[in-house]
VOPAGU-2260 file (C-alpha; in pm, 1 decimal, decimal comma):
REM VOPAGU-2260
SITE   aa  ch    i         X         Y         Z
SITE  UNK   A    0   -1042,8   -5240,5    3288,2
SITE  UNK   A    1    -832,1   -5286,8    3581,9
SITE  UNK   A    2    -803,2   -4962,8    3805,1
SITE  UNK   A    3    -660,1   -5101,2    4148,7
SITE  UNK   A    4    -283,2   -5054,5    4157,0
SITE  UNK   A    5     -53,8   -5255,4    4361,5
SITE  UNK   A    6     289,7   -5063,3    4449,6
SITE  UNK   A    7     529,9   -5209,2    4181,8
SITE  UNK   A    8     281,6   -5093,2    3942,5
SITE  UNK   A    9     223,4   -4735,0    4056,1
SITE  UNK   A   10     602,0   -4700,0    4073,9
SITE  UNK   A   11     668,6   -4861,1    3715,2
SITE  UNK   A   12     386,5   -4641,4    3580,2
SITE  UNK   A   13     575,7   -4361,7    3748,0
SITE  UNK   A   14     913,1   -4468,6    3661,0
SITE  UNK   A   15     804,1   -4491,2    3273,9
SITE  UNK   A   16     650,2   -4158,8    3322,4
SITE  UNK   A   17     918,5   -3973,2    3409,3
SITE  UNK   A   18    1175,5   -4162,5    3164,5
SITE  UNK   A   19     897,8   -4025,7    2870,3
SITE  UNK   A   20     878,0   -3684,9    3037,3
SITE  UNK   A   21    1250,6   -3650,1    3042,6
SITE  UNK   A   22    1222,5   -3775,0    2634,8
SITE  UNK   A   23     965,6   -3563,5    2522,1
SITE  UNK   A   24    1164,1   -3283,3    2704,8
SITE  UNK   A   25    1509,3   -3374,5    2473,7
SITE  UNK   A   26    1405,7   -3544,2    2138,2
SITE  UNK   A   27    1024,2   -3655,2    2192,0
SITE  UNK   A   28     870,1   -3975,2    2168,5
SITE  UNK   A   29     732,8   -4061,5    2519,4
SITE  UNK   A   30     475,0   -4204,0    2366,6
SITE  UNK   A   31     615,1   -4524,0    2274,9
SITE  UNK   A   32     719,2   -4575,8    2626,5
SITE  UNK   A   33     407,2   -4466,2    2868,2
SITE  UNK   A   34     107,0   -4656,8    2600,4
SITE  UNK   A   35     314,0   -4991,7    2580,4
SITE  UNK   A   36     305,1   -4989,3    2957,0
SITE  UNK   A   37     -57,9   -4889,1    2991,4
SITE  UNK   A   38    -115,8   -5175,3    2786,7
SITE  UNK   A   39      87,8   -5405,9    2891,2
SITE  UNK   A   40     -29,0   -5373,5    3281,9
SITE  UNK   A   41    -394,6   -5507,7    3135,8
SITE  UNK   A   42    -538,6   -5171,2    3017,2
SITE  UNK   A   43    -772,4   -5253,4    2658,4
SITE  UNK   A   44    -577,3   -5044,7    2401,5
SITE  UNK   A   45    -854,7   -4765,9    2343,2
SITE  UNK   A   46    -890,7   -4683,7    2722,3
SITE  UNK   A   47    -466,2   -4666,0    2737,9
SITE  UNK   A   48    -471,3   -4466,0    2439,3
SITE  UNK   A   49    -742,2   -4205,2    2589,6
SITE  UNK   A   50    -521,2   -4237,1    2965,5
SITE  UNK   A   51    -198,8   -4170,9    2758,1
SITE  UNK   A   52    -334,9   -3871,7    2567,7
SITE  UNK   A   53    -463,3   -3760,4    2909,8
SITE  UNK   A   54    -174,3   -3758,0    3085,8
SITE  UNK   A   55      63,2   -3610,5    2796,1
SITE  UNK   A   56    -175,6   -3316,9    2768,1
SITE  UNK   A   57    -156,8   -3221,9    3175,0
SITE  UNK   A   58     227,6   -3299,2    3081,3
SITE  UNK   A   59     220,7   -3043,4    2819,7
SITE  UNK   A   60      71,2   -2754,6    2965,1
SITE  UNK   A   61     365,8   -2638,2    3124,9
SITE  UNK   A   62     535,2   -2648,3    2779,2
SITE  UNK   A   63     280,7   -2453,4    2616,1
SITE  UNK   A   64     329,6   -2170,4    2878,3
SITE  UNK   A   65     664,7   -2196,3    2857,1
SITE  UNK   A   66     658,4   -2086,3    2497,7
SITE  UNK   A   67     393,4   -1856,8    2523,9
SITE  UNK   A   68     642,3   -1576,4    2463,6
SITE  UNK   A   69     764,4   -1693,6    2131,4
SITE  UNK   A   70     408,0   -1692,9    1962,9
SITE  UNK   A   71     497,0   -1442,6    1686,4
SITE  UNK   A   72     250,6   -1549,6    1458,4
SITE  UNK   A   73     -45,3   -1326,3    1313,7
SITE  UNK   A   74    -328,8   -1350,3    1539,8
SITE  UNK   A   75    -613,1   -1451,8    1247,9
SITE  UNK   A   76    -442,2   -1753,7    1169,4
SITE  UNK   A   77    -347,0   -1835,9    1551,3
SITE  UNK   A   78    -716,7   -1794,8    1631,3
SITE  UNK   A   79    -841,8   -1974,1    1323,0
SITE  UNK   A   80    -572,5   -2272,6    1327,4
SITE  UNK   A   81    -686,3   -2340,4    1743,1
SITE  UNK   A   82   -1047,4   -2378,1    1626,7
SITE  UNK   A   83    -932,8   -2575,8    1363,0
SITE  UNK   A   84    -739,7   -2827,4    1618,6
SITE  UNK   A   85   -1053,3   -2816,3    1875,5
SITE  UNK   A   86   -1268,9   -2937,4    1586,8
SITE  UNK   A   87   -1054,5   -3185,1    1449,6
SITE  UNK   A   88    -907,2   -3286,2    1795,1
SITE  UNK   A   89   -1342,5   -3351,5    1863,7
SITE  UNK   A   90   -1354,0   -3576,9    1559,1
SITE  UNK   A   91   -1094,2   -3772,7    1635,6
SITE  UNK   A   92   -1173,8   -3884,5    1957,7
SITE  UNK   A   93   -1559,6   -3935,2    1844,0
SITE  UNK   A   94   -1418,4   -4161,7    1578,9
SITE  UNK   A   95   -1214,0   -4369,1    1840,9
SITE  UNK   A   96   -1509,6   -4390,9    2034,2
SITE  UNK   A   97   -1684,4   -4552,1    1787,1
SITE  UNK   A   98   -1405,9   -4797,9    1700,1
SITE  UNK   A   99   -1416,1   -5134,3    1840,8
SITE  UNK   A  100   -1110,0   -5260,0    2047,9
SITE  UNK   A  101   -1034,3   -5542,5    1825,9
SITE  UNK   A  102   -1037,1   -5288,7    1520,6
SITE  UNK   A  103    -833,4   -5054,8    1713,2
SITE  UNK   A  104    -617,3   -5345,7    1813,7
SITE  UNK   A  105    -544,1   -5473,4    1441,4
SITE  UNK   A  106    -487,1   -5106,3    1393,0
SITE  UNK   A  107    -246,8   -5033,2    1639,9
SITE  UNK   A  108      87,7   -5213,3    1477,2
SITE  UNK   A  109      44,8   -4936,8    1195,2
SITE  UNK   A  110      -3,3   -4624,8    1390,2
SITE  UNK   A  111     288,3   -4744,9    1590,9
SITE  UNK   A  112     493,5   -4817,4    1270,4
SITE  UNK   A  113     399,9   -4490,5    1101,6
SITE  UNK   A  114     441,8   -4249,5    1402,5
SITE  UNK   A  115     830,8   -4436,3    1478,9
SITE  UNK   A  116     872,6   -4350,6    1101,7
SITE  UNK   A  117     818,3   -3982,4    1132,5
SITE  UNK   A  118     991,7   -3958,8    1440,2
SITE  UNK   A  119    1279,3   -4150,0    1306,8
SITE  UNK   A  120    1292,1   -3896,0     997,0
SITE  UNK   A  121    1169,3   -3591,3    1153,9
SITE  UNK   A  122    1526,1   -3422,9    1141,0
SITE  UNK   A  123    1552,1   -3477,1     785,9
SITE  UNK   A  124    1238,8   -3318,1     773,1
SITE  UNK   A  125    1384,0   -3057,8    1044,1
SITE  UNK   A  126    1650,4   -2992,6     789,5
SITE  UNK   A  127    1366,1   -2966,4     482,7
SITE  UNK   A  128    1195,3   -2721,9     653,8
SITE  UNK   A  129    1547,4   -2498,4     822,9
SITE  UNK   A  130    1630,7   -2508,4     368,0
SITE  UNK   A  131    1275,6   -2448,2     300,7
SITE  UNK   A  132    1259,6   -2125,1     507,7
SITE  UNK   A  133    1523,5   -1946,4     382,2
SITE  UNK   A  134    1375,7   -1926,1      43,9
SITE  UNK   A  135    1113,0   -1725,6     -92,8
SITE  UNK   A  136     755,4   -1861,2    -195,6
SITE  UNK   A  137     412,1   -1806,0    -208,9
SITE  UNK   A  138     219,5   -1925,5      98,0
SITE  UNK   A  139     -72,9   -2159,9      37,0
SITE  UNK   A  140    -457,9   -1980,7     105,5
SITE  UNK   A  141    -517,1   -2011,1     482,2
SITE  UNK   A  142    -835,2   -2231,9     372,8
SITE  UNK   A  143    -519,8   -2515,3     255,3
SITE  UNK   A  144    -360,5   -2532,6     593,2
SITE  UNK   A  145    -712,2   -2515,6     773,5
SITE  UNK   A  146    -796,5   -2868,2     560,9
SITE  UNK   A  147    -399,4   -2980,1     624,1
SITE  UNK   A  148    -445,4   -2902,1     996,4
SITE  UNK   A  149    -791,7   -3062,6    1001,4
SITE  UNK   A  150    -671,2   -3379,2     930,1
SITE  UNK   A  151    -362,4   -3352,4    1148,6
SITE  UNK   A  152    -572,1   -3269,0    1466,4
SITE  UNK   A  153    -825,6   -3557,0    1332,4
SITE  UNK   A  154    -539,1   -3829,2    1357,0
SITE  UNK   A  155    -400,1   -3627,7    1699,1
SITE  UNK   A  156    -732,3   -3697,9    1866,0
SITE  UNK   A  157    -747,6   -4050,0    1755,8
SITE  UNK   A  158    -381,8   -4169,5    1823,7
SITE  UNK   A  159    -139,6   -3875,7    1796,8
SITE  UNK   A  160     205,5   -4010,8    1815,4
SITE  UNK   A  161     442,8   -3798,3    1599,9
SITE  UNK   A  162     159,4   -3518,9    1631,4
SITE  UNK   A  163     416,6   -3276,9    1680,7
SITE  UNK   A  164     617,7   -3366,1    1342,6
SITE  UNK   A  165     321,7   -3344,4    1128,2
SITE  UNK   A  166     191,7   -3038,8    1300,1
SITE  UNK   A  167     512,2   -2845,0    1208,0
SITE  UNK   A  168     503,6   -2931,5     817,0
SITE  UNK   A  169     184,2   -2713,7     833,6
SITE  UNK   A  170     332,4   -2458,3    1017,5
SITE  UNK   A  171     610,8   -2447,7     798,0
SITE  UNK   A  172     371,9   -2317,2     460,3
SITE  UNK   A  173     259,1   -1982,4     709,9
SITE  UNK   A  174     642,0   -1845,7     658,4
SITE  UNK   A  175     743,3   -1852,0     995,4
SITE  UNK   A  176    1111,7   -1886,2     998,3
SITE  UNK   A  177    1211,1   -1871,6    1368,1
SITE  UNK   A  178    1208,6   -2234,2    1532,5
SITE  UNK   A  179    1123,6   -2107,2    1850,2
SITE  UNK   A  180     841,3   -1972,3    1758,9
SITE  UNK   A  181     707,3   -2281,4    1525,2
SITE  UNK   A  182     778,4   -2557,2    1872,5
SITE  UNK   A  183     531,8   -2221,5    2054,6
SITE  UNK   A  184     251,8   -2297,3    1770,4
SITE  UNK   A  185     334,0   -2634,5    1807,3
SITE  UNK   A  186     275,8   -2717,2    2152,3
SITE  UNK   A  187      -2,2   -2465,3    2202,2
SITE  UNK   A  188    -223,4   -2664,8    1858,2
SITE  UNK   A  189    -107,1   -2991,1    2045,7
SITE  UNK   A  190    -271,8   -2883,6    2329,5
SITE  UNK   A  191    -567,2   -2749,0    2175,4
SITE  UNK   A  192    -611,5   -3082,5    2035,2
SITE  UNK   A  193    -505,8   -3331,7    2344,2
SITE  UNK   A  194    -698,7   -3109,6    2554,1
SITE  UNK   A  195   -1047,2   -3090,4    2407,5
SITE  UNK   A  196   -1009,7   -3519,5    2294,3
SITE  UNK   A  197   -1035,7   -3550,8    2694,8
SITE  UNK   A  198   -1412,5   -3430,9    2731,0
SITE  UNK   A  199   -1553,6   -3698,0    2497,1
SITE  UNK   A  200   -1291,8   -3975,4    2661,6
SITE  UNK   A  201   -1431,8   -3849,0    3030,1
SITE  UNK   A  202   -1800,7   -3865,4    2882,4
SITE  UNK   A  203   -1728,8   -4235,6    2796,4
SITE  UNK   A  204   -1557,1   -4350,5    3080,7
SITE  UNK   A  205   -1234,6   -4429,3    2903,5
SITE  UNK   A  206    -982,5   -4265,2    3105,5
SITE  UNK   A  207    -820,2   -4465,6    3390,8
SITE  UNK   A  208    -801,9   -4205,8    3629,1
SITE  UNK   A  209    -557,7   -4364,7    3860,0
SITE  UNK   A  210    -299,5   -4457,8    3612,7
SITE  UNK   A  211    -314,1   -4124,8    3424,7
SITE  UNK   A  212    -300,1   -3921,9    3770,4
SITE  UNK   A  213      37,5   -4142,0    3827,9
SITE  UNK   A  214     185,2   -4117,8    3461,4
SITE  UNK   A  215      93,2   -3692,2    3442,4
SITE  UNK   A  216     319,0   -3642,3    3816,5
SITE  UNK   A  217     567,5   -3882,7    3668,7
SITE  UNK   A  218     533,8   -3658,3    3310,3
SITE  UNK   A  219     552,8   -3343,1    3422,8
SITE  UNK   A  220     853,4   -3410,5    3692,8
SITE  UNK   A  221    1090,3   -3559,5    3393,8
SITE  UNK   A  222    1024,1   -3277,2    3162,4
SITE  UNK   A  223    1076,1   -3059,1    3430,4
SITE  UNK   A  224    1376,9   -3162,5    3584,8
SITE  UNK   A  225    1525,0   -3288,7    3259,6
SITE  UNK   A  226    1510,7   -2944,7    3062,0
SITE  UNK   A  227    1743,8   -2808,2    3297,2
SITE  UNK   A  228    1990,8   -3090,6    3201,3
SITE  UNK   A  229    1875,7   -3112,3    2838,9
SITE  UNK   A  230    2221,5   -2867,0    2755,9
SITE  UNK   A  231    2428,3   -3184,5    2873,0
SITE  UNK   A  232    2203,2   -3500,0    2682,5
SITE  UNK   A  233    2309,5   -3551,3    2293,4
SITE  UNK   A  234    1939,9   -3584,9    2180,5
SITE  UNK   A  235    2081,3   -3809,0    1882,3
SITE  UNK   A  236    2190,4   -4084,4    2130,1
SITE  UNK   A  237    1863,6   -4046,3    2306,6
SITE  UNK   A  238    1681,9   -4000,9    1950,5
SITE  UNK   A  239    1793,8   -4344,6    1898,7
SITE  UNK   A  240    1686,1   -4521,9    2199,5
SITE  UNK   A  241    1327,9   -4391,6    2096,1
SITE  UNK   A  242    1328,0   -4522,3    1785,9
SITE  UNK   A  243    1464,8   -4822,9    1902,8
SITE  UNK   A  244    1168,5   -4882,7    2156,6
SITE  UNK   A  245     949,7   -4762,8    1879,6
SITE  UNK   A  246    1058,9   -5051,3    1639,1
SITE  UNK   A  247    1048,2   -5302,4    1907,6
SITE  UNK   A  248     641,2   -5200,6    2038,1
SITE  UNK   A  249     545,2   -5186,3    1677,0
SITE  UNK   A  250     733,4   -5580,1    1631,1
SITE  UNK   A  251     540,7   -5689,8    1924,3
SITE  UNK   A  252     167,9   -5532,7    1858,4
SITE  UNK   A  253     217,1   -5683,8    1536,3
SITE  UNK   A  254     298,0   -6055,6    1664,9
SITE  UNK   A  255      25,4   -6001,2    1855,9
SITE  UNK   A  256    -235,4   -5856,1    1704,5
């Protein structure tokens, strides 16, 4: 794995960075920007997936504080859906560990093609869940969403492209109504689970430290200087310039896979 960096590729990685910082910041999706690139400058496909979730997560700590005021959520089921995402987020990234790079290679075309699908109908699902709130129902036992969010964080720490989406269908059976605070469960589960994949990753050696470093300055710059312009972006136009780099990365990992 190739860890020297000449300066066109420490400003693309940079460059591609910032553009998915600035994304994730409006309608999501970096993803399918900053783990093409990884790739495509010669990283294997496991170590750019560990890098990418690497850099996202130092990315999305300033999110998660950011919302930290909007967590309006009984404590017990904050406390027990975090240990939940810790131990899935664990599993996953054990299980990639184990995976071969040519698996993981043959796999990536469909975790590609099914995280562009859920982004591309996540605000029909947005909608679902805006309808689904405003009517009464029973909420599931919490031991349902612990198994739901189990195998959410499981897939998170494995691949976790359109993470976010999936995460909020669970969140959506606890009754909270108030979008504000489900994106504040959100991003602090997506951290619990991005955060504690790293340690196994690290213990591995996966992580190219030099690209991530690059790609989390690059991350955290976009989102930041792009949510004060975010008012000003339609996030439908941008929306579809996500899902149309989505469908073109999954096309070309599955010519050649």
């Amino acid at each position: 794995m190739p860890q020297n960096l000449d300066l066109f590729h420490s400003f693309l990685l940079l460059t591609t960075a910032f553009v998915a910082g600035a994304l994730n910041a409006v309608a999501g999706g970096g993803s399918f920007i900053t783990f093409p690139t990884l790739v495509f400058l010669g990283i294997a496909p496991i170590n750019a997936n560990a890098s990418n979730n690497t850099a996202l997560w130092i990315a999305s700590m300033a999110s998660a504080s950011a919302y930290r005021h909007n967590l309006n959520i009984p404590k017990q089921q904050f406390l027990v859906l975090c240990l939940t995402s810790l131990i899935g987020g664990v599993i996953g990234s054990v299980i990639l560990l184990y995976t071969s790079q040519n698996v993981f290679k043959n796999l990536l075309p469909y975790l590609l093609l099914s995280a562009t699908l859920i982004f591309t109908f996540s605000d029909i699902f947005r909608k679902w869940l805006q309808f689904k709130s405003q009517r009464s129902f029973d909420k599931p036992p919490l031991w349902v969403l612990v198994i739901a969010q189990l195998g959410i964080s499981i897939y998170g720490g494995f691949f976790g492209a359109g993470l976010g989406i999936l995460m909020l269908a669970t969140l959506s059976f606890l009754g909270i109504k108030n979008i504000h605070s489900m994106n504040a469960f959100k991003a602090f589960l997506g951290s619990c689970i991005n955060g504690i994949a790293i340690f196994p990753f690290i213990y591995a050696g996966l992580i190219a430290w030099h690209q991530t470093i690059l790609m989390a300055i690059g991350g955290s710059l976009g989102g930041y200087l792009c949510a004060h312009y975010a008012s000003k972006l339609k996030p439908s136009i941008v929306k579809i310039f996500v899902v149309f780099i989505g469908f073109s990365m999954t096309t070309y990992f599955f010519i050649h896979r």
